[in-house]
N, C-alpha and C positions, 0 to 999 in steps of 0.2 A: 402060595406065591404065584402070581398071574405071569403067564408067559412074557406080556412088555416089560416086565421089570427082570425076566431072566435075559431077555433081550439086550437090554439098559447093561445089567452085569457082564456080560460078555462083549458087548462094543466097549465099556468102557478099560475093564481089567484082562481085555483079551483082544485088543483089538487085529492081530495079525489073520482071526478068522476061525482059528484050532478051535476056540471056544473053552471054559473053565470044565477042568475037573470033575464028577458032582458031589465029592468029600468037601473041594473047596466051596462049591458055588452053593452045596448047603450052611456050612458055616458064618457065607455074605448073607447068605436069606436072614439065618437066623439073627444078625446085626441088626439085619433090616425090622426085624420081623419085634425084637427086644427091644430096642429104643425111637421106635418110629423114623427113620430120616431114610430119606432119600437115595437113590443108587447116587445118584450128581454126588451127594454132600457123604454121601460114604467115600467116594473116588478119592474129593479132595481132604478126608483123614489120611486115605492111603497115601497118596502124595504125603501130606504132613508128615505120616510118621517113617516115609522109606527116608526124607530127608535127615530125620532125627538119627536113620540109625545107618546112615549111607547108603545113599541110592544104588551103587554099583553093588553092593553086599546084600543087599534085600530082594530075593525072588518069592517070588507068591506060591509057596507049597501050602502040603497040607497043617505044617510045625508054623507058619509064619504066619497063614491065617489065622491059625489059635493063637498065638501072642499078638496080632491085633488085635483081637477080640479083646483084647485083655485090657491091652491099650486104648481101645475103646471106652472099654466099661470106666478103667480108673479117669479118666479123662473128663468122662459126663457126670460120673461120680463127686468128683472136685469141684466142677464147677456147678452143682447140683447144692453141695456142702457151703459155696461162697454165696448162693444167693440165698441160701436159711439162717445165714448170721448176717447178711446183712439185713434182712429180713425181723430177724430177734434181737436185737443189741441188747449189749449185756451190760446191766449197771451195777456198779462199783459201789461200796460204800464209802462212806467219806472220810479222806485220811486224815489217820490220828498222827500226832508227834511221839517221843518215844523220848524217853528218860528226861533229860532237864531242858533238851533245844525244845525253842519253841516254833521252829523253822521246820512247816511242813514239808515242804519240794525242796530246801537246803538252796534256796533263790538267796540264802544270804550269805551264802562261804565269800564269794567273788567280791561283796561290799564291805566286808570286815575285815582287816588287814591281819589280825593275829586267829584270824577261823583256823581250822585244822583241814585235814583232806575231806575231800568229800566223800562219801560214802559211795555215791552212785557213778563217780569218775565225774571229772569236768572236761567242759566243751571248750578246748583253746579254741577263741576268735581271733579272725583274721581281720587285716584291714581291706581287704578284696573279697571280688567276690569268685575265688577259686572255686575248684569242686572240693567237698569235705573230704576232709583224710579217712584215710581208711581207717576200721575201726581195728586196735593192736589186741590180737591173739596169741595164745598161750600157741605155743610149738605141736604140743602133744596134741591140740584140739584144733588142729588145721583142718585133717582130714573131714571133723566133724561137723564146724562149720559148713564149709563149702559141701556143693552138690556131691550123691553118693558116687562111689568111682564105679562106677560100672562096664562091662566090656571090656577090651581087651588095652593094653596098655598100647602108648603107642611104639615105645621101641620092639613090640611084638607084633606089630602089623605085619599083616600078610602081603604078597606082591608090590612090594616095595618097588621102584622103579620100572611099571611094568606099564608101557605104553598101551594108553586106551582108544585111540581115535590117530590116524595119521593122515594128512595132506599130503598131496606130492612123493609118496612112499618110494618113485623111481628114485628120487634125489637123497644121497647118503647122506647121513647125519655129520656135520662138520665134526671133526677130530681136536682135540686140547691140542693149543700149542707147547712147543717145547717151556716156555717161558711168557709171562705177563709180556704186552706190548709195551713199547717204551711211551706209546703218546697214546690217547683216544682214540678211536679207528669209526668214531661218529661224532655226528657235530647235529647239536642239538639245538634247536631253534621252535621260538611258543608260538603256535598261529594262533594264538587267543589274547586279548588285549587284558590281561589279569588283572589291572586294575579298576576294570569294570566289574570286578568279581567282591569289590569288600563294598558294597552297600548294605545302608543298615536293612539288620532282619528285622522279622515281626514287627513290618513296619505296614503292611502292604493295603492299598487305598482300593478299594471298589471300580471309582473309577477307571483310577491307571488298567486294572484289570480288565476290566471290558473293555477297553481300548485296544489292550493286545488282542484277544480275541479277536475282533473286529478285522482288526487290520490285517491278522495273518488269515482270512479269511478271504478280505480284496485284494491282497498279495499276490494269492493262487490264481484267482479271475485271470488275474492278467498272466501269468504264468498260462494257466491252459487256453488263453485267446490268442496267446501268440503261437505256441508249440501247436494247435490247429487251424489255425491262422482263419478264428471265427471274427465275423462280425460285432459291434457292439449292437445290433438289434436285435441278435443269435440270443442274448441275457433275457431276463426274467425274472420275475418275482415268481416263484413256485407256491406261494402261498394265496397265488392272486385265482379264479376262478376263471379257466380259457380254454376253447379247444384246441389251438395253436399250439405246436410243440416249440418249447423255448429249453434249453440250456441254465441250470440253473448250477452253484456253488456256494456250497457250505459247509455247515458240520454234523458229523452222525451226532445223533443223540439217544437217550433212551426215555421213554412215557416217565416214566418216575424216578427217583435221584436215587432211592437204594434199589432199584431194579437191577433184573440181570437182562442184556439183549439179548433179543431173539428178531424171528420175522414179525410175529405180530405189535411189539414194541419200539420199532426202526423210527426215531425221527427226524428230519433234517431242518438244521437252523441254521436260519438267514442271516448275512451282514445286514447293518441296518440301512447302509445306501440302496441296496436291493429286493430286500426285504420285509424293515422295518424290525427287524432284529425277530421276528415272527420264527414260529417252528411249525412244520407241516409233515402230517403222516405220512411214511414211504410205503411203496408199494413196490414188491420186487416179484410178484408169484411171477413173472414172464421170463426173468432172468435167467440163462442158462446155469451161469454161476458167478459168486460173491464171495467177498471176506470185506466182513466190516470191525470198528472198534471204536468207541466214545470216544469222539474228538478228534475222529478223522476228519479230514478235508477234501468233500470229495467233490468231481464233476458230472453231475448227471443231464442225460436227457431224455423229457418224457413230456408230459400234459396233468393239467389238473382240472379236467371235466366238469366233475362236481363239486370244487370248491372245498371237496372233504379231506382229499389226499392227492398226493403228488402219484402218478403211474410211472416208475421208469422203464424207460426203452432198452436205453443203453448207457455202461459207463464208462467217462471219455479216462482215459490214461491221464495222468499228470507226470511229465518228463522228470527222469531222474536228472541230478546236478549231472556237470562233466567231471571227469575222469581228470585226477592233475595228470600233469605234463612238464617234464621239462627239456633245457636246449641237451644238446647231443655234446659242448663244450663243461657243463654243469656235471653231467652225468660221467665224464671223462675225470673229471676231478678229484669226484667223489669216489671211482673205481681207481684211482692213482691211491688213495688210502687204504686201500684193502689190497692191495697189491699188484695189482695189475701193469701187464707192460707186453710186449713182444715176446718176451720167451716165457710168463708166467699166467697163470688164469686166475692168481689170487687166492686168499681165503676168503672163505664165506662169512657173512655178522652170524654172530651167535647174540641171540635175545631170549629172554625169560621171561614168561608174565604171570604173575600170581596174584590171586584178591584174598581178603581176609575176610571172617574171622581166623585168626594164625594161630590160636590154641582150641584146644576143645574144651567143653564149659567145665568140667570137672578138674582142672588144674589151671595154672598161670604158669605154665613151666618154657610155654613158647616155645617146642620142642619141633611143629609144625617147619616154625619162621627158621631154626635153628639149622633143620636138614638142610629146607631152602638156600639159605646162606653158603652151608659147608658147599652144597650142590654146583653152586656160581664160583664156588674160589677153585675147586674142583674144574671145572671144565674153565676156566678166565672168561667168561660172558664178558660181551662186548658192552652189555646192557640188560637191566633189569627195570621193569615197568611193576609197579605194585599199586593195587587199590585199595582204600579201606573197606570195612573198619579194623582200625590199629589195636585200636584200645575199647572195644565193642561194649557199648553201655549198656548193651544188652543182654550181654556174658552175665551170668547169676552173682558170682564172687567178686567180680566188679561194680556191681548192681546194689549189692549187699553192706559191703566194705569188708567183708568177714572173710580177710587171708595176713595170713604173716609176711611182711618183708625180708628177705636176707639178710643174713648179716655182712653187707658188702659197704668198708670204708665209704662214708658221702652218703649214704642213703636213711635218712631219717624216720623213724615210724610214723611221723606226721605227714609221707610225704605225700602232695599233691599228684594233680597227671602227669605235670612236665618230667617230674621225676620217676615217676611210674614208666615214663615212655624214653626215656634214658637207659632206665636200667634193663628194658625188654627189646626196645629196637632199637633203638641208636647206639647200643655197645655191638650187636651182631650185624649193623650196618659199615660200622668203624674196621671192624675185622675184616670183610671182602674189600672193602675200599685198600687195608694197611697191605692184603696179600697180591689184591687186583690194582694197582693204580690207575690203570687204565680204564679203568670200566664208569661207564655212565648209569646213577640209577633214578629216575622220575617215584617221588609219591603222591597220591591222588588220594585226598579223604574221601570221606562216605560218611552222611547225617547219622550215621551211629556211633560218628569217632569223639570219645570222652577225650580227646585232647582238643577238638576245635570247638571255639567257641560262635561261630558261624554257624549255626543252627539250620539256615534252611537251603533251597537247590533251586538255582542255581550256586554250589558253596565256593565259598574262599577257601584261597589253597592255607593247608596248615601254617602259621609263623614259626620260624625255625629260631626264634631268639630264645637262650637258652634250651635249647634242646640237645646239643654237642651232637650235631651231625657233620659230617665233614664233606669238605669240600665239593667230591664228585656227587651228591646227592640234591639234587634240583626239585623243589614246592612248586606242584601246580595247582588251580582249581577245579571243579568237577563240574560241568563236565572242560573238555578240552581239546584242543588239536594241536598237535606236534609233526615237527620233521627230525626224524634219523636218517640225515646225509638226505637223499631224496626222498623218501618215504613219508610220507602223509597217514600218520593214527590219528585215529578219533578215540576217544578214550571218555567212558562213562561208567563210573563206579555204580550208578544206582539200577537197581534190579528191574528195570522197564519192561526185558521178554520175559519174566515171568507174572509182572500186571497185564501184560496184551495177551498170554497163555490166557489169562481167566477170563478175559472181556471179551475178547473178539470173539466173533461168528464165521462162519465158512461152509458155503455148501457148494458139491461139487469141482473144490478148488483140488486139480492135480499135485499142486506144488508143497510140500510136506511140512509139519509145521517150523520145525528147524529151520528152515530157511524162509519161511513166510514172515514171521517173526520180525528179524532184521529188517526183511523189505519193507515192512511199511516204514522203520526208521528213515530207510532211502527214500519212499518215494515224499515221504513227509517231511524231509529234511530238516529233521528235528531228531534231540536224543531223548526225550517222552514227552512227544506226540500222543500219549494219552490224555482225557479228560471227561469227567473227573477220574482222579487218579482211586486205587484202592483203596477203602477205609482201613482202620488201624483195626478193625473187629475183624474183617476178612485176612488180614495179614497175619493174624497173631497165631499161635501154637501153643498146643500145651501147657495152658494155663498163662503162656507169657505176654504179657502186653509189648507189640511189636510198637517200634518207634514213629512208623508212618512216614510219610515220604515229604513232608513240610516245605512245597511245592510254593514259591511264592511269584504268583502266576504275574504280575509286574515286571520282574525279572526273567520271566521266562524264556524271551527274545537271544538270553547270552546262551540257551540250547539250540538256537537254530543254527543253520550249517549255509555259510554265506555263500563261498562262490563254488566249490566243488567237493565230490565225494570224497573219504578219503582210500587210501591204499588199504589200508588195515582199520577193522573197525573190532574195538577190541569191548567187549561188553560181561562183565563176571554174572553170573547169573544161579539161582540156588537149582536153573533145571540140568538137566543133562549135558555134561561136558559136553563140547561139540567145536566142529571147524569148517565152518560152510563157504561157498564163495559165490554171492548173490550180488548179481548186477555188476560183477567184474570186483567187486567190494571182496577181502578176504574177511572174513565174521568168527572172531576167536572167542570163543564163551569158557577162560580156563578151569570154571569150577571155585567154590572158597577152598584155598590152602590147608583148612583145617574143621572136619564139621561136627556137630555137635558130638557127638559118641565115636567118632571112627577119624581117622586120616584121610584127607582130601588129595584133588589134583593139582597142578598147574601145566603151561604148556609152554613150550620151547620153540623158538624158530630158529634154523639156518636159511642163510638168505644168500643166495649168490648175486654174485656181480650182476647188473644191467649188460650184456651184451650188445653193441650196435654195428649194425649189419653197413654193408655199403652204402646202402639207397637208403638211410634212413641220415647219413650224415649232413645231406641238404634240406634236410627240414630244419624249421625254424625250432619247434619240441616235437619230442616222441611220450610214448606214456611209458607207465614204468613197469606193468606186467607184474606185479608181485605176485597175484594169483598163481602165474606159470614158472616163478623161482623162488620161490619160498616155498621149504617144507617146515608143517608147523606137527609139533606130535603132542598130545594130553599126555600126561606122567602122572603117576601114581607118585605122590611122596611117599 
């Protein structure tokens, strides 16, 4: 094993410096060494499999490097065993009938009105086109069906309520009140025009496409001409051959469509007003420092000498939105509901945010969503934010159809999602609603929720018709922007910082990835700002084909972020719980509620009152500081 690759090994699985073991860093050789791949493509197992078995529970000993190994080997092994039958197909012989039917496949029980049962069960049709019913299993062979149970259960999980990440740790956690509030102590309002959210999917035209592109390309131009307040001769075609330095805007790009970026593979592609829609080689070797990502939009300046490549000099900032704002009369109103007066400083909102998946793949028991619930009626949250996926079509036993239904009055063994999503969230939604009345709760799907039939993202918020949700529960689209009382969330169920984790490049960039992350969402004002987005072969795990992110780049415009940032930018992500606060922006990443073999996070905020000072009451608005009053903490369900 050559010294760069022990190198590779320890920047990657050791990056604090200490360096690996050499029990461990032999056991990565030997990975390396057995099935030929990559220290990179080893990493990203690693990842893969600390998320399979919870990242917070998975440290890299000498016990956990040998059950990756393991996990390794079964993994290539599988997928070693899929491509040698599909490779061999096996042929059948031709079926015979058997006693006096002469009906091979039993294609004729359904047209004969006095047939008998079928032998092989029949396919009740519907006149829609729901998802199929799950298929009805014996009681005793539940277990067997579905996925093996492995690990530990979860009413056995370890550190249970044991705060991972705190914000603002000076600020005490708000206290339960004596009693439910008699009214809502927030007032909820959509900064997203929702009904630009139900266009049809898979529908999406080439053109329309490259139009958006284009246009959010000349968007920027003028964005960064004014915020440097350059000339229109300042511009340039960077693909044009000159010694002149001109200012050029576009998009990164990479030499090939399944490449990965690096420096040698940097493209930039032009608008076609300025360009002719052309892409020309970057050159950064002069750069002190960079962070790039497919499909950023960026401002450079340099020269293009030789006609062969673009040289940059330098790159120009593109201004983040502004900051909301509101009047000092507004903010007053808002704190008149949470209590505030002369002789009182109020209580603070209590909010909760959590994303799913809300079970783990070895049961449907929703026991995840279930703490979560008791957890809100328990302390009377003011407010509870949730993202999908609800009902994750990704889940194995969902995926399958192979579980048994309860036996709970109303519930049919035939049943569909709506009723699948009745009897799992919308009775344990019903309960915090019947104990909290007061409480306000937002759900946001996610293109893995088998209850929406809006397939791609920008998505349609879920239809509540027939669902039996009640009242205080409010459908949004994904992505979204909301106000609670003053507060501005941006709310984006789909896992975007961990496509920019893989894509993006960075070198000598100070600022850590946790919060780099985010930033480019700000400064690209957009909720993925990636392009092209990850394949569904880079996404997937463990043999599971991952759903893909069905990005319908026509519609992409209802992701951008019109006039300003918002307060809370809330993003569920499968990397590391985390609570950053970039660009004045708070960045709450709560974790899925439920991961595949372990218990997950979510994360909480109390939020005090807006204070306004003397000198602040003759402005027209002030801003609203959440970063500085809001403590938000990650919790371990």
């Amino acid at each position: 094993m050559s010294e760069t690759q022990n190198e590779n090994l320890n920047s990657l699985f050791a990056p604090s410096g200490n360096g690996l073991e050499p029990d461990i860093l032999g056991v990565l050789e030997s990975i390396l060494r057995l099935y030929s791949i990559t220290p990179q493509e080893l990493f990203y197992k690693w990842e893969s499999y600390c998320l399979k078995m919870g990242s917070e529970e998975t440290k890299l000993d000498l016990g956990t490097a040998r059950m990756f190994q393991k996990d390794v080997q079964d993994s290539l092994e599988r997928s070693h065993q899929g491509r040698q039958s599909e490779r061999k197909p096996t042929v059948s012989a031709t079926p015979r009938t058997t006693g006096k039917s002469s009906d091979v496949y039993g294609m004729l029980d359904e047209l004969t009105p006095n047939a008998g049962p079928r032998r092989m069960g029949s396919v009740k049709r519907k006149n829609d086109f729901d998802t199929p019913a799950p298929k009805r299993v014996a009681k005793s062979e539940k277990k067997a069906n579905g996925p093996p149970s492995t690990g530990i259960t979860f009413a056995d999980r370890q550190n249970a309520g044991a705060v991972l990440e705190t914000l603002n740790s000076q600020i005490p956690a708000v206290e339960p009140p004596i009693a439910p509030f008699a009214e809502p102590r927030v007032k909820l309002i959509a900064n997203t025009d929702v009904k630009k959210f139900g266009y049809k999917p898979m529908s999406m035209r080439l053109t329309e496409s490259s139009e958006v592109l284009d246009e959010r390309i000349d968007g920027f131009q003028n964005l960064v001409q004014k915020h440097h307040k350059l000339e229109d001769n300042a511009f340039g075609n960077a693909a044009a051959q000159s010694t002149s330095e001109i200012v050029a805007v576009g998009r990164i790009a990479c030499d090939t469509p399944e490449g990965k970026l690096n420096q040698a593979s940097l493209l930039l592609e032009l608008s076609r007003k300025w360009g002719g829609g052309l892409r020309v080689p970057l050159k950064v070797d002069t750069l002190p420092s960079y962070s790039f990502f497919p499909g950023q939009i960026v401002a450079v300046r340099g020269t293009n000498a030789s006609g062969q490549y673009f040289q940059i000099n330098e790159i120009l900032t593109v201004p983040p939105p502004p900051l909301p704002v509101s009047a000092p009369a507004i903010i007053d109103a808002m704190n008149e509901k949470l209590g505030v007066s002369e002789e009182s400083t109020g209580t603070p909102l209590n909010i909760m945010f959590a994303s799913g998946p809300y079970t783990a793949d070895n049961n449907l028991d929703f026991e995840p969503l279930q703490a979560l619930c008791n957890k809100a009626t328990e302390d009377m949250v003011d407010a509870m934010i949730l993202t999908g996926p609800f009902l994750d079509i990704e889940h194995p036993m969902l995926a399958s159809g192979d579980f048994d239904l309860p036996d709970v009055k109303g519930i049919d063994q035939d049943a569909n999602t709506t009723t699948l999503f009745r009897l799992w969230i919308s009775s344990q939604l019903d309960k915090v609603c019947s104990a909290v009345p007061s409480i306000t709760i937002v759900l946001v799907p996610n293109v893995r929720d088998a209850i929406s039939k809006h397939v791609s993202w920008p998505q349609e918020h879920i239809i509540r018709k027939e669902l039996n949700l009640p009242k205080p529960v409010k459908m949004l689209p994904d992505p979204c922007f909301i106000s609670l009382n003053e507060v501005v969330i941006g709310i984006s169920s789909h896992d975007v910082l961990y496509q920019l984790s893989r894509e993006q490049i960075s070198q000598n960039n100070k600022t850590g990835l946790l919060e780099r992350l985010p930033g480019y969402l700000i400064e690209q004002r957009h909720f993925f700002p990636l392009y092209p987005s990850l394949s569904r072969d880079k996404l997937s795990s463990d043999g599971v084909k991952a759903t893909g992110d069905c990005i319908d780049l026509g519609y992409s415009k209802l992701g951008e972020w019109a006039n300003v940032r918002p307060d809370l930018l809330l993003l569920p992500s499968m990397l590391t719980p985390s609570i950053k606060v970039v660009e004045s922006v708070t960045v709450v990443n709560p974790g899925s509620l439920s991961k595949r073999k372990a218990a997950g996070t979510y994360a909480q905020m109390t939020l005090l009152p807006r204070s306004i000072a003397d000198e602040e009451r003759s402005q027209a608005s002030i801003p609203h500081d959440i970063f500085e009053r809001a403590r938000v903490d990650v919790v371990r369900i």
